[in-house]
Each structure stands twice: as structure tokens, then as C-alpha cells.
C-alpha positions in Angstrom: 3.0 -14.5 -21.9 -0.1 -16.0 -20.4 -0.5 -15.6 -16.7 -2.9 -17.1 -14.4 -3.2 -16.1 -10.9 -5.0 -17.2 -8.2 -6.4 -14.2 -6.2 -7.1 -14.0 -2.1 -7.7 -11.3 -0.9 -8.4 -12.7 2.6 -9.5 -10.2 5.4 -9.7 -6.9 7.1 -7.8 -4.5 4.3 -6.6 -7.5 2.1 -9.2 -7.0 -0.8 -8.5 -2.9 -1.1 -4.6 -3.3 -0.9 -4.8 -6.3 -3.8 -7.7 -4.8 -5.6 -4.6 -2.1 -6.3 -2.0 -4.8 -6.7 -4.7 -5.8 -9.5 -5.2 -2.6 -11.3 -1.1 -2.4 -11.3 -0.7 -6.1 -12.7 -3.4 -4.6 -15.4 -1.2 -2.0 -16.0 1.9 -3.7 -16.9 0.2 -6.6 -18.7 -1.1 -3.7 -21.2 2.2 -1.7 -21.6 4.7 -5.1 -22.3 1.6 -7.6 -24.0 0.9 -10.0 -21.3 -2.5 -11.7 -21.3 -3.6 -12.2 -17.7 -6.6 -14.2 -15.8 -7.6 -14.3 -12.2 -9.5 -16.6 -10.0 -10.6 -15.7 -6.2 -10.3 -17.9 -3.5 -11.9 -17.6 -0.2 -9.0 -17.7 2.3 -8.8 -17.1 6.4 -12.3 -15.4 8.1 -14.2 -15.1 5.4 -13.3 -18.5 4.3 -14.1 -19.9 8.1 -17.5 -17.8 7.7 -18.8 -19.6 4.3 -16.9 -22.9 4.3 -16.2 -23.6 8.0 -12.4 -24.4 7.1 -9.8 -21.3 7.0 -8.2 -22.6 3.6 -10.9 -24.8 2.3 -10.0 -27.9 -0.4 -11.5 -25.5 -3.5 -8.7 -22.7 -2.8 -6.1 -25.1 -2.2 -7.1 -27.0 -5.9 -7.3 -22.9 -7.1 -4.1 -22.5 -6.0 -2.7 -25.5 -7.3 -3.7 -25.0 -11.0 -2.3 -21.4 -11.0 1.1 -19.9 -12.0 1.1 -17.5 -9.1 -0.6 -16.4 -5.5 -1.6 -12.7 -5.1 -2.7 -12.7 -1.2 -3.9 -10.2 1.0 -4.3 -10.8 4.5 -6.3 -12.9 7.2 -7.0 -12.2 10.8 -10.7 -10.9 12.3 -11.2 -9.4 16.1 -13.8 -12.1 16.5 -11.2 -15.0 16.7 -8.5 -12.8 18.1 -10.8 -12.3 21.1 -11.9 -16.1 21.2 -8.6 -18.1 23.1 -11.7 -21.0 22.6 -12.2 -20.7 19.0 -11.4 -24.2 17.5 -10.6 -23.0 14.0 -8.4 -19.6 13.4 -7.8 -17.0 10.3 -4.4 -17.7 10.8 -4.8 -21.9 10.4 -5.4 -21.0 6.9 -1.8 -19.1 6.2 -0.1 -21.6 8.1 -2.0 -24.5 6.0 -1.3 -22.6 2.3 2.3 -22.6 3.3 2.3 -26.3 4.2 0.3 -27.4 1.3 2.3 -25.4 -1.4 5.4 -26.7 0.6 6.3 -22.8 0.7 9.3 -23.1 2.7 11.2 -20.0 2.5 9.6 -16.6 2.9 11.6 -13.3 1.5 11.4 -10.1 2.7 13.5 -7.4 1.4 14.2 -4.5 3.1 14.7 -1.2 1.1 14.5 2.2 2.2 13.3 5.4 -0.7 15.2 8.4 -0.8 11.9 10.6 -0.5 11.0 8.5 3.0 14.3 8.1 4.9 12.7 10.9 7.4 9.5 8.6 8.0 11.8 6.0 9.8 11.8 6.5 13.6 15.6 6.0 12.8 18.0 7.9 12.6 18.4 9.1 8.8 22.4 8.1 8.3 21.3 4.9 10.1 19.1 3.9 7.0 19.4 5.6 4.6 20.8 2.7 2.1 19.8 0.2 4.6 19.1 -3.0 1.6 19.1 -6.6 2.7 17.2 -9.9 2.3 15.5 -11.7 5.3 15.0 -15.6 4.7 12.6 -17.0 6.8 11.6 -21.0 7.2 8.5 -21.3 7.2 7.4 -24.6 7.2 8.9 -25.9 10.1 9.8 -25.3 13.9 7.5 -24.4 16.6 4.5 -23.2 14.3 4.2 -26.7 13.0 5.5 -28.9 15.5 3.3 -31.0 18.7 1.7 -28.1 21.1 -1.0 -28.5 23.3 -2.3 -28.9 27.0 -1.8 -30.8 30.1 -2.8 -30.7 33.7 -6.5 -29.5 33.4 -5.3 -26.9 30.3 -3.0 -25.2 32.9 0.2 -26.4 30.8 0.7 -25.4 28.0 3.6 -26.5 25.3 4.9 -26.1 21.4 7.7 -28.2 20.0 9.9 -26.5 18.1 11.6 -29.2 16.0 13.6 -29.0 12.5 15.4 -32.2 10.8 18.1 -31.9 8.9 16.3 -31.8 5.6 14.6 -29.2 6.2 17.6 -26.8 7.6 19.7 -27.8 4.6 17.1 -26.7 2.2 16.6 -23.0 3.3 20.4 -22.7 4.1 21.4 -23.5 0.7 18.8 -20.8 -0.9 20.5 -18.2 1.6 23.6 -19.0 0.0 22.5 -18.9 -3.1 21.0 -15.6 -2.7 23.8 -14.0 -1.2 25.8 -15.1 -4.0 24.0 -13.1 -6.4 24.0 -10.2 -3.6 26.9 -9.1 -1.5 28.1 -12.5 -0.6 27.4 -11.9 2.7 25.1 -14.2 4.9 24.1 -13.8 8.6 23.1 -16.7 10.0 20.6 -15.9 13.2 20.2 -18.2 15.4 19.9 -19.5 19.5 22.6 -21.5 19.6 23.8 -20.5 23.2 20.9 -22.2 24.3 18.2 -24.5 22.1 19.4 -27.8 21.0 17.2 -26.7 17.4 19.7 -24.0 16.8 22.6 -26.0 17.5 21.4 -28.1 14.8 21.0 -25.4 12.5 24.4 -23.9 13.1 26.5 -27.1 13.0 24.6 -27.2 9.1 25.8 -24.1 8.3 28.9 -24.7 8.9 29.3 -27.8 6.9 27.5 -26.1 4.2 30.3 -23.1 4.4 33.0 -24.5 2.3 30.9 -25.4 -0.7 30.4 -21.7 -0.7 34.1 -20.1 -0.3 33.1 -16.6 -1.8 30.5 -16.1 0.8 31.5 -14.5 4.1 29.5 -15.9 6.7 28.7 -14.6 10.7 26.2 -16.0 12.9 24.2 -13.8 15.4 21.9 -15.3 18.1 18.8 -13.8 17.8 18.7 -11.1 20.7 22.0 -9.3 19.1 20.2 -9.7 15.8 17.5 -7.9 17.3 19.3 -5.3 18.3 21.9 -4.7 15.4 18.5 -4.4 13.1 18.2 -1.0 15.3 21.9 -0.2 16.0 23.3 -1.1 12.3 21.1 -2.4 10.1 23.5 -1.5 6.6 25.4 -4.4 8.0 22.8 -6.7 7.0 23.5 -8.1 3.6 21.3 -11.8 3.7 19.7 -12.6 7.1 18.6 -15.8 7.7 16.8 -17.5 10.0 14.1 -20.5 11.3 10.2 -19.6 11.6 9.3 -18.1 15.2 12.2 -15.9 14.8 12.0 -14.2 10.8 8.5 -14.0 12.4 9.2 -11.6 14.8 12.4 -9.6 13.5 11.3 -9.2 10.0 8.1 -7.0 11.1 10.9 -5.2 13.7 12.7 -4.6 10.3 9.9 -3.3 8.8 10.0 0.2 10.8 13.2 0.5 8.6 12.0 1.8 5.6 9.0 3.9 7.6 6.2 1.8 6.9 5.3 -1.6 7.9 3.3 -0.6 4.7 6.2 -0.4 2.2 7.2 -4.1 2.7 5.8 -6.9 0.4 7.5 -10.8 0.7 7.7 -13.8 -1.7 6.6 -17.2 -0.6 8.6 -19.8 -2.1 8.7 -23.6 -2.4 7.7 -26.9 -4.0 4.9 -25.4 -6.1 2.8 -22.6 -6.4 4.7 -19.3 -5.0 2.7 -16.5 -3.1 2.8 -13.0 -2.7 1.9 -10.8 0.2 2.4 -7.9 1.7 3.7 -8.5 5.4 0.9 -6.0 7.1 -1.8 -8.1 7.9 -5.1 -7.3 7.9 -5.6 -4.3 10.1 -9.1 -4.6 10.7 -9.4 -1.2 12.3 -8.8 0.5 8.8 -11.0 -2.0 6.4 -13.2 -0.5 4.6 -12.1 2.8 4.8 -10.1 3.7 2.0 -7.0 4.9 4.0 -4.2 1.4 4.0 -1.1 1.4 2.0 -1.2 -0.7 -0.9 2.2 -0.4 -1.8 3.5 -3.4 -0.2 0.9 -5.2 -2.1 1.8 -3.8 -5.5 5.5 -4.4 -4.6 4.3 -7.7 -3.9 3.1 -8.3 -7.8 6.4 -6.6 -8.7 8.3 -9.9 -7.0 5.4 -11.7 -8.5 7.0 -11.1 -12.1 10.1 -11.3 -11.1 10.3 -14.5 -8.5 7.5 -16.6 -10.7 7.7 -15.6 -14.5 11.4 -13.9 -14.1 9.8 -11.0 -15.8 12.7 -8.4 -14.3 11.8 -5.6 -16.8 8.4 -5.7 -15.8 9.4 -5.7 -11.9 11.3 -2.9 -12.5 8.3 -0.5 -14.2 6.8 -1.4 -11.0 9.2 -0.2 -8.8 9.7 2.7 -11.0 6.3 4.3 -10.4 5.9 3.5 -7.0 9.3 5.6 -6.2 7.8 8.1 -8.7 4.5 8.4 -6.5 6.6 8.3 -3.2 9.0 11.0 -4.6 5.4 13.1 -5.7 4.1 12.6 -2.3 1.0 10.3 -3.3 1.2 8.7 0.1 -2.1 7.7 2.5 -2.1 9.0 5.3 0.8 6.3 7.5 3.2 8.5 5.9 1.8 11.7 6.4 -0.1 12.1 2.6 -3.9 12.6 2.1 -4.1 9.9 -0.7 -6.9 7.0 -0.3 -6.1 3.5 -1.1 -7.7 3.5 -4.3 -6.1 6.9 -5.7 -2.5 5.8 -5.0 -3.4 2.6 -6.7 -4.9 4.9 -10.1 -1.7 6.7 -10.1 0.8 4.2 -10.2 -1.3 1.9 -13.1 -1.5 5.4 -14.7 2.2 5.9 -14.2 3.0 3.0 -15.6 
């Protein structure tokens, strides 16, 4: 098979971690006889720096003419520290996901035999924690009106769904958690937000068109919680944007690493591929960040955009291989750089 992806790197650690995500696609294009091509894209700070726009029109038209997205991350101090700054890193994720209509971001949560001590859980708490987190991410308060009134001493963000859009992520929950456990949480504010109302009363007429699923529903502080307290309950969680924001990265502590975790972005066109870290600028150009959630990000790569599963699968293979032989940097207590844990995986596969 021919593959073309379209390759961002982004900022801060984003072009070491998919630099290895590279050498690993490499890898398994050479062992099962996949021809492969990449073209880079200027995405987030660096794309602000040379183009003045966080996701300029020549990524987008990149990213539009490829069969996948291999990201990295975006986010610079310089902006973070600038509440005046007109144009952000982040405006550049937020615009890929609206231009690719990427509306449903998945996050699995696994934990590895050889890490279940790196959690700050407690070990028969995760150990075989596995579930899905579906997150909308094209909608709600991200993406609705915000701004400020009364001299800039108001402030406000809309969060607003319709009906379309609520429908469309709840029926791909569904549909995953039919080829999972058949079990789907659906988290919302219900108690009090007149958005969440409107995504529960959905669900519910969606339930019957899917009898084999058992469904719950968890406002979003419980949610939080039961992540901590129980999180082998967990089978499919779903959920609207602010919140999969916020309790997938609680998730991540989980498996041990925020590290470990890569996501799919999926949608109308294009899918992407990222790990969930961001871009840690205090570690770029050091050597030292995880790239596993990167690689494990081209492992849902082959599986979510070419439905390559074998090739997923060597993927995971060697990186449980190199976590079982301790070739770990140094967020889970190894000595490996970046680059070396990278080497050994490609080689490994």
C-alpha cells in the first residue's frame, strides 16, 4: 500500500517525539512492504513565527491531499505569558480540527504489565484498567461566541451544541462500544446546563436502536472522581469538548505516564494523530520526552486510517517489549533518551 502522510511536528518536544513516530512508521513500512511519503507542515508557534497564522492555508491544502495526519504538539511560553497576544499556538489545533471536520477525538486508556507500579494508583486499582474516551471536539464552548464586555472586565464563552452535532458523536460511541464491552457511560452536566440536558435527552432516544448496549450516565464531577476511585468500570466514556478536555488528561495518570497516551482524531476528512502531551517546552531539545505516545499514535494511524491491524499490532508489540526491557526515559524512572527508545523499537520491529 501507498501511504502519504502529512507530517507536523508543531512545537516544544513535538518534532523529537514524531521524528521517532517516523523512524517507527519506517520500520513497519519495511518489514510488511508499504511504500510511504511525507510532507511537513508548519503548524502552531512556529507556524505563527514564519507565516503569521497558527495553521496557515498551505498546511491546511497539505493536509487535505494526504491519507493521514502525524502531529506533534503546539504551545510556546511566549504566548502562554501574553493574555494580549491576538493570535495563539493553540488557534491552530482548534482550526485543523474544524477544518478537517475532526469531530471525535479517541483516547484509549491502557495500562502495561511492566508499569502498573508507575501509576500513583493503587496497583489492583489499574491494573487492567482498558477503556475508550470519546471526546467532541468540534463543538461546545471552545467554538462557540466568547468575548468581553464592560471595559474587558466581563468576560463570557458560549457553550452551545445542536442536535446534529450531539447525534453524530453519540452514535460513534455506540458503535464503538458495540465492538467493545457494550458498555457506554454517557458524562455529562445534566443537573444543571441546559447543553447537557440536550445531550442526555439524545442519548436516550438513541438507546433503543442499540438494545445490546448497557448504558449509564455520570455528571461530570462523579466521573471525575470514579476515574480515581474505579476506573475498570469504565468500558466507553463519552463526552462533549471542555469536559474530554479535562478528564482524559486526569485519565492519563492511569497508565503512569501522561507519556504513554496517544489519540485519534476523526471526522469528515483527513484523520490525525497525536499524542495527548503537548508540547512541554521545558524538555525540547533535550533528548529526554517520551515518544511512546507518539509511536502509539502511528500504531492508531494504521489501524484507524488504512485498517492495517496487523501492522498496529507489531507496533504495540515492541513498545510492550521495550517497556517490559526497561528502555524507558527518564518520566518512568529509565535512563533512555528520546532518540534511543525510538532506535530500539524500529529495530524491534
Amino acid at each position: 500500500m501507498r501511504l502519504k502522510i502529512a507530517k507536523l511536528p508543531g512545537d516544544g518536544i513535538g518534532p523529537e517525539v514524531v521524528d521517532q513516530a517516523v523512524k517507527v512508521v519506517d520500520a513497519v513500512c519495511a518489514r510488511f512492504g508499504h511504500e510511504v511519503s511525507y510532507t511537513y507542515g508548519y503548524v502552531g508557534a512556529c507556524a505563527i513565527d514564519r507565516f503569521g497564522d497558527a495553521y496557515p492555508a498551505e498546511t491546511h491544502a497539505l493536509c487535505m491531499e494526504s491519507d493521514a495526519v502525524l502531529f506533534g504538539a503546539v504551545g510556546d511560553p511566549k504566548y502562554d505569558n501574553d493574555p494580549t497576544a491576538k493570535v495563539r499556538p493553540e488557534q491552530g489545533l482548534l482550526a485543523i480540527r474544524k477544518q478537517l471536520g475532526l469531530y471525535a477525538n479517541l483516547r484509549p486508556v491502557e495500562t502495561f504489565k511492566s508499569l502498573v507500579d508507575k501509576s500513583p494508583l493503587k496497583t489492583e486499582l489499574v491494573d487492567g484498567a482498558d477503556f475508550l474516551c470519546i471526546r467532541e471536539l468540534t463543538g461546545g464552548m471552545y467554538f462557540g461566541e466568547k468575548g468581553r464586555k464592560d471595559n474587558g472586565n466581563t468576560a463570557y464563552d458560549t457553550n452551545i451544541y445542536s442536535r446534529a452535532e450531539v447525534e453524530r458523536i453519540l452514535k460513534l460511541a455506540f458503535e464503538y462500544a458495540g465492538r467493545r464491552r457494550k458498555h457506554l457511560t454517557v458524562v455529562d452536566k445534566a443537573n444543571v446546563l441546559e447543553s447537557s440536558r440536550l445531550w442526555r435527552q439524545i442519548a436516550q432516544e438513541m438507546e433503543p436502536a442499540y438494545p445490546d448496549i448497557q448504558v449509564d450516565y455520570m455528571f461530570v464531577d462523579n466521573a471525575a472522581m470514579q476515574l480515581i476511585r474505579w476506573p475498570k468500570f469504565f468500558d466507553v466514556l463519552v463526552t462533549e469538548n471542555t469536559f474530554g478536555d479535562i478528564l482524559t488528561d486526569e485519565a492519563s495518570c492511569i497508565s503512569g505516564s501522561m507519556g504513554l497516551l496517544a489519540s485519534a482524531s476523526v471526522g469528515e476528512h483527513t484523520s490525525l494523530f497525536e499524542p495527548i502531551h503537548g508540547s512541554y517546552p521545558q524538555a525540547a531539545g533535550k533528548n529526554i520526552a517520551n515518544p511512546v505516545a507518539a509511536i502509539l499514535s502511528a500504531a492508531m494511524m494504521f489501524e484507524y486510517a488504512f485498517g492495517l491491524m496487523d501492522e498496529g499490532k507489531a507496533i504495540r508489540e515492541a513498545v510492550a517489549a521495550s517497556l517490559e526491557a526497561g528502555v524507558t526515559t527518564e518520566d518512568l524512572g529509565g535512563s533512555y533518551s528520546t532518540s534511543a527508545v525510538g532506535d530500539w523499537i524500529a529495530s524491534k520491529i
